[in-house]
N, C-alpha and C positions, 0 to 999 in steps of 0.2 A: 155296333151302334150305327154305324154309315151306312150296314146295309139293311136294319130295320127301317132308317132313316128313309131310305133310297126304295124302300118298297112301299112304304106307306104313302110316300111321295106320288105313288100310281104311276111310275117311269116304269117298272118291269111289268114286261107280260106288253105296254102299249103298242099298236100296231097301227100305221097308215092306215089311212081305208082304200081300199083299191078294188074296185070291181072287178078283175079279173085272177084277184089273189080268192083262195078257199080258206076265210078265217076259222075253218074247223080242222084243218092239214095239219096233224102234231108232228107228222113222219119226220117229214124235212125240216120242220123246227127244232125235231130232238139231233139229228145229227149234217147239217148242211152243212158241214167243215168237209166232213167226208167225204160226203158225194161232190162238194166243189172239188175236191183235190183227185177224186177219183175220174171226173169228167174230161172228157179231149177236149183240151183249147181250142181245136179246131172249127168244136160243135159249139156254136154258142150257147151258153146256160140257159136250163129253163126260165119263165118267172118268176116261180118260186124260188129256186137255186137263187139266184142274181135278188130277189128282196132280201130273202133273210140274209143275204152275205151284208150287205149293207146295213140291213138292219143290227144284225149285231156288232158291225163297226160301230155304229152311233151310239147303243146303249154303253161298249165296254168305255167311251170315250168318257161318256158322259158320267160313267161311275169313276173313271179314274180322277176326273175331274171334282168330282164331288169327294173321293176319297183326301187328295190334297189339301181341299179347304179345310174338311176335316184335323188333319194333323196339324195341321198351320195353324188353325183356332185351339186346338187342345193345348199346344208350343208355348202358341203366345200366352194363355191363360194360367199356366204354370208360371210363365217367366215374371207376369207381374205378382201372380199371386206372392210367390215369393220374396219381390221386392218391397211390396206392402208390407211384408213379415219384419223384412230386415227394419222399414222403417221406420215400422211400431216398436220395434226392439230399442231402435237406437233413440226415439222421441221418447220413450219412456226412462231410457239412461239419462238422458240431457236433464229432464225434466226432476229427476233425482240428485243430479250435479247442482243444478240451477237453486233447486229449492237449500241446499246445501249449504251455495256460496252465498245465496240471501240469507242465511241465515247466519252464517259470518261473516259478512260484510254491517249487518243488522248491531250484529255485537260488536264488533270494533269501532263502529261510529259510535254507538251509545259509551262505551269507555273514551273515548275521544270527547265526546259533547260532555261529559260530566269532568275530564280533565281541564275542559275549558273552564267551565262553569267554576271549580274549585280555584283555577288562577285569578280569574275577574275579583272572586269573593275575597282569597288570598294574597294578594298580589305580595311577589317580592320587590325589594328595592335594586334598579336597574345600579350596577356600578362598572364605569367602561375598566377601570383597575382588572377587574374580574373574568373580564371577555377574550377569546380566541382576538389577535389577528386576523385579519382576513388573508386568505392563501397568497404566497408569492408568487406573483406570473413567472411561468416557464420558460418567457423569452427573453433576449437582451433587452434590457429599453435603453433607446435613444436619447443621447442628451444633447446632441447637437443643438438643440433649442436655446438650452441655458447660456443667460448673459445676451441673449439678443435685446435691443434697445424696446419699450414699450412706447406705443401714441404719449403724447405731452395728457391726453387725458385724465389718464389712468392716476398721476398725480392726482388726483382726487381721493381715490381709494388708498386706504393703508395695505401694507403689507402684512401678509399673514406672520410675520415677526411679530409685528409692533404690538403695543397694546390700545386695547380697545375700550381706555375711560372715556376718551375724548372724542369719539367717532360712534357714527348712527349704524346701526348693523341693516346691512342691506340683501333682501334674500334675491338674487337674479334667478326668477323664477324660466323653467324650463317649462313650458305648454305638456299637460295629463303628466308630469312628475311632483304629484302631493303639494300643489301651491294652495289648491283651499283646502285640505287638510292640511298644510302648514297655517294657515291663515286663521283657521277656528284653534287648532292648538296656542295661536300666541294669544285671541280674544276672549276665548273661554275657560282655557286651564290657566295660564299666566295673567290673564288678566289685563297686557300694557296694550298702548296704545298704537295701531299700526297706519302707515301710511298706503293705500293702495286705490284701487278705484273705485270703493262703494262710500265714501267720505263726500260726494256732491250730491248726493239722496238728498229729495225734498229740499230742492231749490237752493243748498249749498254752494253749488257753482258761482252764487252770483257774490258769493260772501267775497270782503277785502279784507281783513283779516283771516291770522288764521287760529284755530280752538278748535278742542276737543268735541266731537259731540257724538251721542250715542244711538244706533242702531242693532237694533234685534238683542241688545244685554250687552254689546261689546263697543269698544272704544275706538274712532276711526278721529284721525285727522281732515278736514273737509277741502280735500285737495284728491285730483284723480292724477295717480304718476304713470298710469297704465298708455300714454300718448301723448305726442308730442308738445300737444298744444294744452294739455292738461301738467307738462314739467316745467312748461318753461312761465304759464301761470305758479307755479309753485315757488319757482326762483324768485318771480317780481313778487311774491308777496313772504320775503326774506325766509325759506322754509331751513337752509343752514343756521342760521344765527338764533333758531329758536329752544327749547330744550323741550319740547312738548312729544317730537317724534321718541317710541322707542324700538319701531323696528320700519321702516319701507320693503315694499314687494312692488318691482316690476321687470317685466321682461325684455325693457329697451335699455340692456348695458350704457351705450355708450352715450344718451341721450340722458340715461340717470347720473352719469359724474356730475352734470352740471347742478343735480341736488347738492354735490356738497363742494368744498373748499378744502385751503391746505391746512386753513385753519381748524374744520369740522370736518373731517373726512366719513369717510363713508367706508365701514370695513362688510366685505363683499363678503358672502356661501351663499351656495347652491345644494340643490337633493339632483341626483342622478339617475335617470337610466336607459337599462339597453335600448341600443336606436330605434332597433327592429319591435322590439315587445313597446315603446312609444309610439311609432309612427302605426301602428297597429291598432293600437289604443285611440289615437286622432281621427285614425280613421271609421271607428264606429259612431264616437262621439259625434263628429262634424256630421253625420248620415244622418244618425236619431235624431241630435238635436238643434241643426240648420238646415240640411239640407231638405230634408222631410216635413219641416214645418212649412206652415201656410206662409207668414210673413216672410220667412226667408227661402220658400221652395226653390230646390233648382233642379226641373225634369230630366236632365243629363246624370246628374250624380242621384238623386234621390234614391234608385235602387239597383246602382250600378256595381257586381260584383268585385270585391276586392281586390282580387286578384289583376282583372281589365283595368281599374282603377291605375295601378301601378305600371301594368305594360304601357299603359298610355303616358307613364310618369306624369302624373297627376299629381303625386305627392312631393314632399318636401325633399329638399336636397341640400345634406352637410348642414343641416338646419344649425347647429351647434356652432362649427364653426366659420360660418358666416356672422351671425350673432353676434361670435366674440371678436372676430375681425373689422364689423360693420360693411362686410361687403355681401351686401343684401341683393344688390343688383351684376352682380356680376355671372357673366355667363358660365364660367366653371373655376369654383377654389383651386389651387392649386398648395403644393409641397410648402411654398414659403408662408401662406394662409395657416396651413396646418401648424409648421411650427409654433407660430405667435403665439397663434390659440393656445399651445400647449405652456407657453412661457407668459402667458397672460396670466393664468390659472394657477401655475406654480407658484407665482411671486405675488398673486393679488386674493386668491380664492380659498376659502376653507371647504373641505368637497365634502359632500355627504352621500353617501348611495342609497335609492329604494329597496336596494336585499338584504342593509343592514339599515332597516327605519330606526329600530332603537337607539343602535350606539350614534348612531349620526344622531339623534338630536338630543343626546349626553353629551355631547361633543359643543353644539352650538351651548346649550345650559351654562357649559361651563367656559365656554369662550366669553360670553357676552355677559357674564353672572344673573341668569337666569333663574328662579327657584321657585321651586311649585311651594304651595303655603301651606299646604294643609294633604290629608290622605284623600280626598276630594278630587282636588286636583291634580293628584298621583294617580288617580283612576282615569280620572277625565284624561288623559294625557296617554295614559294606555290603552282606553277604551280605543282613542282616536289612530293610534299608531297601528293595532294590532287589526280589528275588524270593521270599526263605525268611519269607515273612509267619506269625506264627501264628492259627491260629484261622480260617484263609483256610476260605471257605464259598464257592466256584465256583456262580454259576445262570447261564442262559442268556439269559432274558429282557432284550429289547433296550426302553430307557428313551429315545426319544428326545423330546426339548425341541419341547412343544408338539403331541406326541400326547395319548391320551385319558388314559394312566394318568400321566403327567408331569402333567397338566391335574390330575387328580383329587388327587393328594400334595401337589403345591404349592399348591392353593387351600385346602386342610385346613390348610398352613404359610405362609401369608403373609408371619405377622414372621417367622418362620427362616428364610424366603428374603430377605426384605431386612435380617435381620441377619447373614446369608453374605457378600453383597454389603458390606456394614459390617469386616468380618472383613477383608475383602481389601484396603480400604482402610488397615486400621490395620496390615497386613500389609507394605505399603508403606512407611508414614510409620516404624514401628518400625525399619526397616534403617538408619535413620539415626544408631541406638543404636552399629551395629556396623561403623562408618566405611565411605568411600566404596564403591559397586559392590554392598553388599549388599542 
């Protein structure tokens, strides 16, 4: 092929023009290897002798040269052709797998979406009697906490002992752990009347008294306890002494005892959860919808990576037990912080966790005598625990334990991670409230 190639090319046979060479001389073209090698080096070479030696140095050069490219194209053209092969072979395998696993993954959702569908329709009756405990932590817990003295505040609130005819049930709501789905479960399955901050809607704020009034189907007291200056309006217009409340949500503990008395106390629960899978959650919410909005745009954060967010420690610190300690402004909690919190909780809190929505709010039911009316409202109540969340904020970002941004939020939360771990033990020891199985 290279030397069809290479003669077609018009290279063999071409000669210099040289007027002193005889382009019809075949003699010493057939054999000038010869006669050079037979010549005395002394004589110098004819012309002819001395062109053709050169001459066929250049052709053999330039065939060898062209023979190279040759193989090196043939080489290479194998090498790919064959790797095309391999991977057609293998995009044709994948594509066999693929359509496989779509085609079971297809069928396991659709048995899944029809098991749902038959629950909704079906539902069972929750009974905490019936339920696992939740697993025993593996490690010692610390009790060094117990018996430490509480703030004179706390007087306010009962103790998770006592009973709870005579006191207003108060949820200390924790920021994205299920407060407005707590909030539509108490106004739309239960029906009672709750204290929180959508009660000064359409010019309520200005009322002196206080009464029930209704927004959106559901029942709100016209008082905001979400703020300082909206608790302490509460207090001067006697909100202990009345019987109208039957549940309050807000997230300023130590600001809300002043809602009750020793006389009306205020008996305290919370929903729970992990720091990390929270401050994650805060942090999509706060992007989508503050920091990205027009009226409260803020071109720093608006689309500032999560991750940068946190190296910057931008975000929240020991959020919890700060909170429960009222040390909002201080530069770092420390071990004596930690304990309260944990001895706060113990003696004043009914805890509930978001990985067990159900049984925690079988727990409050039957703390505070709660009771759905109708199968209506047995739905309503499941609808809202299980998938129709409000306030649901979907992100994508995968959190996993002991990567770099799990690393970076939990070391920023230390005691909120070991008072989570705290939470789940009393989570435990509580079920005991609510006879065997719970």
């Amino acid at each position: 092929l290279s030397n069809t190639l290479f003669n077609a090319g018009g290279w063999r046979g071409r000669r210099k023009k040289n007027d002193d060479l005889d382009e019809d001389s075949i003699e010493d073209d057939k054999d000038y290897f010869a006669t050079l090698m037979s010549t005395d080096f002394a004589t110098p070479p004819s012309p002819n002798q001395n062109y053709h030696w050169k001459k066929g140095y250049r052709r053999r050069k330039m065939q060898h040269t062209f023979y190279l490219f040759c193989v090196i194209g043939t080489i290479t053209f194998l090498i790919q052709e064959g790797g095309h092969s391999r991977h057609s072979k293998a995009k044709s395998k994948d594509e066999k797998q693929g359509m496989r696993g779509l085609e079971a993954y297809t069928e396991i959702k659709t048995a899944q979406n029809s098991e749902i569908q038959n629950q909704l329709a079906n539902p069972k009756p929750t009974s905490i009697q019936k339920r696992a405990p939740p697993h025993k932590p593996s490690f010692e817990v610390d009790r060094s906490h117990e018996g430490m003295p509480l703030p004179e505040i706390f007087g306010n609130f009962a103790s998770v002992a006592e009973d709870t005819d005579n006191s207003i049930p108060f949820l200390w709501h924790i920021p994205r752990t299920a407060g407005a789905t707590m909030n539509d479960i108490f106004g739309t399955c239960h029906h009672i009347r709750v204290a929180t901050n959508i009660g000064i809607t359409n010019g309520h704020n200005e009322d002196k008294e206080l009464k029930v009034i209704n927004v959106d189907g559901q029942k709100y007291i016209n008082v905001d306890v979400s703020t300082g200056a909206g608790i302490q309006r509460a207090v001067g217009m006697g909100f202990a002494s009345n019987d109208l409340t039957d549940v309050a949500i807000s997230s300023l503990l130590h600001e809300s005892a002043r809602l009750f008395s020793q006389t009306k106390k205020g008996s305290m629960f919370a929903v729970f959860r992990h720091p990390v899978d929270r401050m994650v959650s805060m942090f999509y919410f706060m992007q989508d919808n503050v920091w990205k909005m027009d009226a409260t745009y803020n071109k720093e954060l608006a689309d500032i990576p999560i991750e940068k967010f946190f190296l910057r420690q931008l975000g929240e610190n020991n959020w919890h037990v700060r909170f429960l300690t009222n040390q909002l402004t201080k530069p770092y909690v420390d071990e004596g912080d930690f304990k309260l919190a944990k001895e706060i909780l113990r003696q004043k809190c009914l805890v509930g966790l978001m990985i067990e929505k159900e049984e925690s709010m079988e727990r409050f039911n039957q703390r505070f005598g709660w009771k759905l009316k109708n199968e209506g409202d047995k739905e309503c109540q499941n609808r809202r625990l299980q998938w129709d969340w409000s306030l649901r904020n979907p992100h994508e970002v995968e959190v996993l334990e002991g990567n770099r941004l799990w690393n970076l939020i939990s070391g920023q939360n230390k005691y909120d991670m070991k008072l989570y771990e705290y939470v789940q033990v009393l989570f435990e020891e509580q079920s005991k409230m609510f006879g065997p199985g719970s």
